[in-house]
C-alpha positions as CSV (number, residue, x, y, z in Angstrom):
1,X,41.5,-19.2,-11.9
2,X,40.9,-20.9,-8.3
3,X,37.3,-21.1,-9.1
4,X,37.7,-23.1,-12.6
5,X,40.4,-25.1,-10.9
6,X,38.2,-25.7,-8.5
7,X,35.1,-27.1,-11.2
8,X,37.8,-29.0,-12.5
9,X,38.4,-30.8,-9.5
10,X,34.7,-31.9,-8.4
11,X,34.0,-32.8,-12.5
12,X,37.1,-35.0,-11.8
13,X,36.2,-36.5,-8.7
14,X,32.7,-37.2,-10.0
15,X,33.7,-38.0,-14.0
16,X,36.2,-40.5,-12.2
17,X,32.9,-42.8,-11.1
18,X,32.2,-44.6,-13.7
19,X,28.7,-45.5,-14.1
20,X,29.5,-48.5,-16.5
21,X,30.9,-50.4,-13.7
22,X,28.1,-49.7,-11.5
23,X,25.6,-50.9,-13.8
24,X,28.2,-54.2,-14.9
25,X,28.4,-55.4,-11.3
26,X,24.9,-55.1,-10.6
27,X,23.7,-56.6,-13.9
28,X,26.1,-59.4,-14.4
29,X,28.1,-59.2,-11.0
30,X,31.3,-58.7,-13.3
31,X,33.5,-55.9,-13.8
32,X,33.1,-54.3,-17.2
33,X,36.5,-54.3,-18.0
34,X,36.3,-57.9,-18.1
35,X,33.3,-57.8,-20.8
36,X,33.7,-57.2,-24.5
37,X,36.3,-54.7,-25.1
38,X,36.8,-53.7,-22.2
39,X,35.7,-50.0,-22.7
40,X,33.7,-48.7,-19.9
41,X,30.9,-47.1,-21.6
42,X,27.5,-47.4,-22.9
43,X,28.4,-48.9,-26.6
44,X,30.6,-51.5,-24.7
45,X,28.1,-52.2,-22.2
46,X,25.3,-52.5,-24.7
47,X,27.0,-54.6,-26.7
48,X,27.2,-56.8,-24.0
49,X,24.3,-56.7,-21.9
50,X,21.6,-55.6,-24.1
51,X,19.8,-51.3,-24.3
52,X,18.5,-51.2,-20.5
53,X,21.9,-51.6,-19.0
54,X,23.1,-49.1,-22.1
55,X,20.5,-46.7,-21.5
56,X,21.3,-47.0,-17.7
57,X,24.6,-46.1,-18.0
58,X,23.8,-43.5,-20.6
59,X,21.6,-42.2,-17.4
60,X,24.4,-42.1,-15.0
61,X,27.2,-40.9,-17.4
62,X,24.7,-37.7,-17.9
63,X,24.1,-37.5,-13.9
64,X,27.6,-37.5,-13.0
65,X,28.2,-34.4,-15.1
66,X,24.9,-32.7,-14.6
67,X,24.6,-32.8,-10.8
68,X,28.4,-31.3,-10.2
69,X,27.9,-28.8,-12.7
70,X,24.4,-27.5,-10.9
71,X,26.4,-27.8,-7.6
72,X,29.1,-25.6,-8.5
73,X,27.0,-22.9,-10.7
74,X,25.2,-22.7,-7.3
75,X,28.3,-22.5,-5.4
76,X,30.3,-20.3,-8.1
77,X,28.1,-18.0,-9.4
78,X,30.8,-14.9,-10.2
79,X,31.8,-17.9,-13.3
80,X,28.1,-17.6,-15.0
81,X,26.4,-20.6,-16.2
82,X,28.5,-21.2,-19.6
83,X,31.9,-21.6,-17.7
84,X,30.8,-23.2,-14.7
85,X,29.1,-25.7,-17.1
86,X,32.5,-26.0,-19.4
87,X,34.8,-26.3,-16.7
88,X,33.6,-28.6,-14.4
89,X,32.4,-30.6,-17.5
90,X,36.1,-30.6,-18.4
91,X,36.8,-32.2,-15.2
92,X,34.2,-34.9,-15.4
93,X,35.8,-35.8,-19.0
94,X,39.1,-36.0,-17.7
95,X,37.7,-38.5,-14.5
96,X,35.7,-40.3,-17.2
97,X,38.7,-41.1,-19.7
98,X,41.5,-41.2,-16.9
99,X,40.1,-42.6,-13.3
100,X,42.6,-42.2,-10.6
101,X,41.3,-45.4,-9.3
102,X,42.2,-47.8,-12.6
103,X,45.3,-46.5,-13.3
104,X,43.9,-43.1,-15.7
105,X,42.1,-46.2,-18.1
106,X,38.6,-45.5,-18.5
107,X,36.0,-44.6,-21.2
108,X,35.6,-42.4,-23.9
109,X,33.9,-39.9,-22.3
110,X,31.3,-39.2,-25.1
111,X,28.4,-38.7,-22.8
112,X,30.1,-36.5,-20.6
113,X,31.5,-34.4,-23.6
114,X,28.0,-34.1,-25.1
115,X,26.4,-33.3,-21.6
116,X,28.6,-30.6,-21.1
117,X,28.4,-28.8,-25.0
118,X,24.8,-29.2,-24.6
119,X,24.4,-27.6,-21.3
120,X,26.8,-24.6,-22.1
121,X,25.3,-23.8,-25.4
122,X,21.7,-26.5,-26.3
123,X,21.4,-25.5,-30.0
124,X,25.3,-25.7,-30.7
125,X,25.0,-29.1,-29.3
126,X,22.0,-29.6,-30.9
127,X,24.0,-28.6,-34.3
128,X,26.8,-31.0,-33.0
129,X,24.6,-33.9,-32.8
130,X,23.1,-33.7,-36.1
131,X,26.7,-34.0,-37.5
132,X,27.2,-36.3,-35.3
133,X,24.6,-38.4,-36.2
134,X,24.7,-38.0,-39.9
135,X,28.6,-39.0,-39.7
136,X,27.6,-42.4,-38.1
137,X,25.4,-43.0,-41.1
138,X,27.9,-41.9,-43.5
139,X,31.1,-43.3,-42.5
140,X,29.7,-46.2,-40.2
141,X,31.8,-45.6,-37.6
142,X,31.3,-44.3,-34.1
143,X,34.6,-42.9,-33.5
144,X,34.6,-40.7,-36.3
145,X,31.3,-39.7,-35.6
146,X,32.8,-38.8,-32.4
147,X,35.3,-36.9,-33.6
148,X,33.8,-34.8,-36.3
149,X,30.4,-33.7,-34.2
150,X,33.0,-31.9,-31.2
151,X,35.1,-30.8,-34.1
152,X,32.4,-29.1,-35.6
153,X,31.2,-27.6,-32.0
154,X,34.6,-26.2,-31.7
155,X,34.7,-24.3,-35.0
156,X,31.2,-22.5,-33.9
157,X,32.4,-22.5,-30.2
158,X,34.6,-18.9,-30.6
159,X,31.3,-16.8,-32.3
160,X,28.9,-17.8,-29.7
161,X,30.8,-18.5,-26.4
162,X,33.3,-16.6,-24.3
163,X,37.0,-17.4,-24.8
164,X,37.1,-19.8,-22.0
165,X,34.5,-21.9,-23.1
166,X,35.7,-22.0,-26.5
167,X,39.1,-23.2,-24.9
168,X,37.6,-26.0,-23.3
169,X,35.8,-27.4,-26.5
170,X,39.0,-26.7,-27.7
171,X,40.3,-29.4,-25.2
172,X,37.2,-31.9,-25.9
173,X,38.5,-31.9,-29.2
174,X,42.0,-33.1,-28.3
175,X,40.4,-35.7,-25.5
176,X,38.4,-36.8,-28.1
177,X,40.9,-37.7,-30.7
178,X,43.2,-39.4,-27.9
179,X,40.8,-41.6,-26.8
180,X,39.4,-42.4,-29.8
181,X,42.7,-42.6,-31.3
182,X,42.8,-46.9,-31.1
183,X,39.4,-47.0,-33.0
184,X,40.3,-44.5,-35.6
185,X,43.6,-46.9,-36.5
186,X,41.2,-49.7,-36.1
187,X,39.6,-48.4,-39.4
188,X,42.3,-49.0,-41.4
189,X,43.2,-52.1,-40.6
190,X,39.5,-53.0,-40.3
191,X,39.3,-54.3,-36.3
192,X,37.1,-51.4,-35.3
193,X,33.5,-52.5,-36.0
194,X,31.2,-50.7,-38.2
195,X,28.0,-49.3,-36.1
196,X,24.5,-50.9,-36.6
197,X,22.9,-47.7,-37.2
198,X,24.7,-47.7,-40.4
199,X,24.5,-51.1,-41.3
200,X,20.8,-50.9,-40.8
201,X,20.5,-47.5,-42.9
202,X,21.9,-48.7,-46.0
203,X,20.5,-52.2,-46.1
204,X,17.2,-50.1,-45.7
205,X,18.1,-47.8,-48.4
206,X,19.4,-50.6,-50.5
207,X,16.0,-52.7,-50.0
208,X,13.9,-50.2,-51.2
């Protein structure tokens, strides 16, 4: 237990940094919480800036799990790869949606959440994505794309992982839902924003 406490705590502290800022200051010499909806994350940041300043905070969002997740498989290795990887992924999730530095409001922590299920288990996540991906076309919103590719990562996650990991996908699930859960309302009363991949599948489908 000290040693998953103690992934949890360097994914936190590293999760916590969030590379949206970085790239917001630099870029525009704002903070990204001041910009568009104020979500600091790569959709947000995209929206606003234009794809280089998405995919470079796509970049860091990936960095900030990967690197403290090789550093403490190195440093832990009685864990094994899998729940080094889920743990301190955990952390960085947690640090991602709730920095101790704006008063726990942060992102979403989709990159983080996808880093991590890729890493523990690449062709489950792979799985993931492709539900993922297919729900953004489908229902043409992000959120719920969200949602349902960790959902269905979770229901696999007990037949292919050990407990602990399945636990933690367990939790991306809940983490997911909570900080999604303003979006997901949005649908219903139509102030949550359809995405473009959508938009641009269908009026391609429909022109043909």
């Amino acid at each position: 237990m000290v040693a998953r406490l103690a992934c949890l705590s360097v994914g936190y502290l590293c999760g916590s940094m969030l590379t949206a800022e970085v790239v917001t200051r630099r870029v525009a010499g704002r903070s990204v919480f001041e910009m568009g909806d104020g979500n600091p994350g790569m959709a947000n940041v995209g929206h606003e800036l234009g794809m280089p300043a998405a995919l470079a905070c796509l970049a860091g969002d990936i960095l900030k799990t990967l690197v403290p997740v090789l550093i403490m498989s190195r440093m832990l290795p009685q864990l094994g790869w899998q729940a080094s990887t889920a743990w301190t992924g955990l952390g960085a999730t947690v640090g991602h949606i709730y920095p101790f530095w704006h008063d726990l409001r942060g992102g979403k922590g989709v990159a983080t959440i996808a880093s991590t299920v890729v890493l523990m288990k690449p062709a489950l996540g792979a799985l993931a994505g492709v539900v993922g991906v297919v729900t953004i076309i489908c229902s043409g919103y992000l959120s719920v794309a969200a949602v349902a590719a960790i959902c269905a990562y979770a229901l696999a996650a007990p037949f292919v992982l050990p407990w602990d990991c399945a636990a933690v996908s367990i939790a991306f699930v809940v983490l997911t839902c909570v900080a999604h859960g303003s979006k997901l309302r949005g649908i219903r009363t139509g102030t949550t924003h359809r995405a473009s991949l959508s938009t641009r599948f269908w009026a391609r489908v429909r022109g043909r």
